[in-house]
N, C-alpha and C positions, 0 to 999 in steps of 0.2 A: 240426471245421471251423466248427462253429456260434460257438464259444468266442474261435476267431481271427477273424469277424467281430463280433464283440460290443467284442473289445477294439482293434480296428481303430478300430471307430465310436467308443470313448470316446477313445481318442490321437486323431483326429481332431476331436471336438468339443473336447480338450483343445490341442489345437493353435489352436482357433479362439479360445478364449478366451483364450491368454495373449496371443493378437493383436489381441483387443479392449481389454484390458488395459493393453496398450505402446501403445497408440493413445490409451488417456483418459489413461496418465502421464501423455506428453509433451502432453495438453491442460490436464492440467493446473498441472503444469510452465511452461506458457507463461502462463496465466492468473497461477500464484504472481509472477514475472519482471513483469506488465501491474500487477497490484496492487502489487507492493514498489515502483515506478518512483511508480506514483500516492502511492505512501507518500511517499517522499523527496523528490515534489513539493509535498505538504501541510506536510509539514517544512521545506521551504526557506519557503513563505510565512506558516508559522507564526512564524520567525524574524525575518522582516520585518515582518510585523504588530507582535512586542512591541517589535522595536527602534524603528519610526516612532512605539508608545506611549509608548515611554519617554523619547524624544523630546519629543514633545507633550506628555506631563506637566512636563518640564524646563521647557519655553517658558509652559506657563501655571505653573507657579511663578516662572521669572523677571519675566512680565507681573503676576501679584498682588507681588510687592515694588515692583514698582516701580509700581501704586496706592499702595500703601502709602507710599512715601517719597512720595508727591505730595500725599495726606492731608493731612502732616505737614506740608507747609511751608504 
């Protein structure tokens, strides 16, 4: 009888843990879902960062030619 309470308590304390368990997946499951979003928001503004630079560097290379042709005359 002692035997069938011993293994009661452990299926029960193993009951408890796989439900602590399935509680921190899905926390962390949702955390993974909060960060990959933060990710693809860093990436969209990473993309607009080089393209406004790449930008910017066009315009002050068109602005140094054209000192330069003024230089000249």
């Amino acid at each position: 009888m002692e035997k069938l309470k011993t293994l009661e308590e452990k299926i029960t304390m193993a009951v408890e843990k796989i439900k602590a368990l399935k509680e921190e997946k899905g926390s962390l499951e949702k955390r993974v879902r909060e960060l990959e979003a933060i990710i693809e928001s860093k990436d969209r503004q990473l993309e607009e960062i080089s393209s406004e630079k790449a930008l910017i560097k066009k315009q002050i290379e068109n602005l140094l030619n054209e000192i330069e042709s003024l230089d000249l005359k």
